[in-house]
Structure formats: C-alpha cells, structure tokens
C-alpha positions in Angstrom: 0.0 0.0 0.0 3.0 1.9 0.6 3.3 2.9 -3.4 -0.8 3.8 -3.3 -0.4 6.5 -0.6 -0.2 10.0 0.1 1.7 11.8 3.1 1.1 15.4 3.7 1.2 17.5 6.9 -2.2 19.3 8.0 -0.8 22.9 7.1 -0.2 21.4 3.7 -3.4 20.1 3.7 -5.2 23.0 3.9 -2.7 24.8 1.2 -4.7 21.8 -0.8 -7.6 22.7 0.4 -7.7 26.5 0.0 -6.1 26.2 -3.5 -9.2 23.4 -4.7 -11.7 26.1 -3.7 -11.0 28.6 -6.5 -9.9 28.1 -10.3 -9.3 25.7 -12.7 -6.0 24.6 -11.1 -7.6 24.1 -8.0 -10.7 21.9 -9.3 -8.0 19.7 -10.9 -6.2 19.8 -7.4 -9.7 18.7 -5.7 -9.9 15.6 -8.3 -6.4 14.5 -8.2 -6.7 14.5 -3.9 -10.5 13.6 -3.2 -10.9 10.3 -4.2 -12.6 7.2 -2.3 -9.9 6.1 0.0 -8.5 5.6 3.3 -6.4 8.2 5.4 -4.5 7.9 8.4 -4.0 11.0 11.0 -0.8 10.7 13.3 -1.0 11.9 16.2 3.6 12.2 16.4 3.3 13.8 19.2 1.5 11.2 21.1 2.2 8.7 18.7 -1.9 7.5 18.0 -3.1 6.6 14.7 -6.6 7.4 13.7 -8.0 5.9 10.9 -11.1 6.7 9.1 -12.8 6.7 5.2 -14.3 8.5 2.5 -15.7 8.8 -0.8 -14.1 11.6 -0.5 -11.1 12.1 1.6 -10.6 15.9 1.7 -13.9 16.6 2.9 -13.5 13.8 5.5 -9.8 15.1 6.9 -11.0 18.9 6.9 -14.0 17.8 9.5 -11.3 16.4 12.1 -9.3 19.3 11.8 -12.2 22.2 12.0 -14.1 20.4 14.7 -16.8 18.2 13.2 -14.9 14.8 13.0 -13.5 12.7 15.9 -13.2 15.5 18.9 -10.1 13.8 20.4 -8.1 14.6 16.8 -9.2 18.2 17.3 -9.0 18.6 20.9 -5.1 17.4 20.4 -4.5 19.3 17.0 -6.4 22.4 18.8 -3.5 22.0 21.7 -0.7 21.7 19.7 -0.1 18.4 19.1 1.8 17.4 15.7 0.3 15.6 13.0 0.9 13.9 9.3 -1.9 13.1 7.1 -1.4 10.0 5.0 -4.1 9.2 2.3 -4.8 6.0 0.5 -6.6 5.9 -2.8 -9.0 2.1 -2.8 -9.0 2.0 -6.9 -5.2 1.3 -6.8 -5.3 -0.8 -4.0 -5.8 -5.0 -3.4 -9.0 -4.6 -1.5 -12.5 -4.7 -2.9 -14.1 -2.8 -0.8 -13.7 0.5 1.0 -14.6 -1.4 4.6 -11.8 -4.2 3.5 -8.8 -1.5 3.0 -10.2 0.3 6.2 -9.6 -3.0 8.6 -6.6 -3.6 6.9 -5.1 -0.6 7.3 -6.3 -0.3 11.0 -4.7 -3.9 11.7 -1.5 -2.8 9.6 -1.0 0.1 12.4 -2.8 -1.2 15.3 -5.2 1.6 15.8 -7.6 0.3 17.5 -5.1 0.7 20.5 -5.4 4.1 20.6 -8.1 5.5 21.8 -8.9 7.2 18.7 -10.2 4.1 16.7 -12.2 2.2 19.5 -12.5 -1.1 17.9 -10.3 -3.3 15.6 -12.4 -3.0 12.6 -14.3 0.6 13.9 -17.5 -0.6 13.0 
C-alpha cells in the first residue's frame, strides 16, 4: 500500500484545500486528492493513529481538523499536538471494498489501541 499513498502534513493540507476552492487549477487539485480512500492521522506527538474513510477524503480530513470529525483529533491538534496526514486511494489498492482497505489498514498500524479508533475493525 506503501506505493498507493499520500503523506502530507495538516498545514499542507489545507494549502490543498484552499487552492481546490478557486480556479481551474484548484478543481484539478480537488480531483487529483479527493478520491474514495483511506487516510490515516498521526498523532507524532503522542504517537496515536486514527483511521477513518471516504468517498471523499478531503472533505473527510477537513472535518477532524475544523471540529466536526473525531473530537479527540481536534482537541489534540487544537492544543498543539503534531500531526501527518497519509491518504490511500482504494481503486489502486488490493481490496475490494472501501470497509476491506479500512480494517486492513487499521490492523496494519494497530489503531484500534489508541483511543482514537475504538475497535479493531471501527464498525
């Protein structure tokens, strides 16, 4: 999966973000980065992985890191804590399913420990 990801940091993020809100460059921007997929916050400061979904990951990063997504993300990005954003597209990936790469990916980096994914498959 390694080859199928993405690893940004949230200020670059939301250079992404702000740039696929106006233009033509930023509408191909929005297409290349929000696709159906997988992403992973790290938490390096307290080293805790969350890991969530999306049909369309931009939209589903920006909500943990404005407030709307998993409060504990915030509440530790809100205080400081440091963070790198990794995403993972499912149409290049060996699962069939969006759920499939989600479980695998939380197994791969045992979130579930954390207390930021609450159960191994998060269901």
């Amino acid at each position: 999966m390694a080859d199928n990801s993405l690893e940004i940091t949230p200020n670059e993020f939301f250079e992404i973000k702000n740039v696929s809100l106006s233009g033509r460059r930023g509408q191909k921007i929005l297409s290349q980065y929000n696709f159906t997929g997988v992403y992973i916050l790290f938490n390096k400061s307290e080293n805790m992985y969350y890991i969530g979904h999306g049909t369309k990951v931009l939209a589903r990063i920006n909500s943990h890191f404005t407030g709307a997504g998993n409060k504990d993300v915030y509440d530790d990005y809100k205080y400081g804590d440091e963070f790198s954003i990794k995403m993972i597209s499912l149409a290049n990936s060996p699962c069939a399913s969006l759920n499939e790469l989600k479980q695998s990916v939380i197994a791969t980096y045992d979130a579930h420990a954390s207390r930021y994914n609450k159960t191994r498959d998060n269901q």
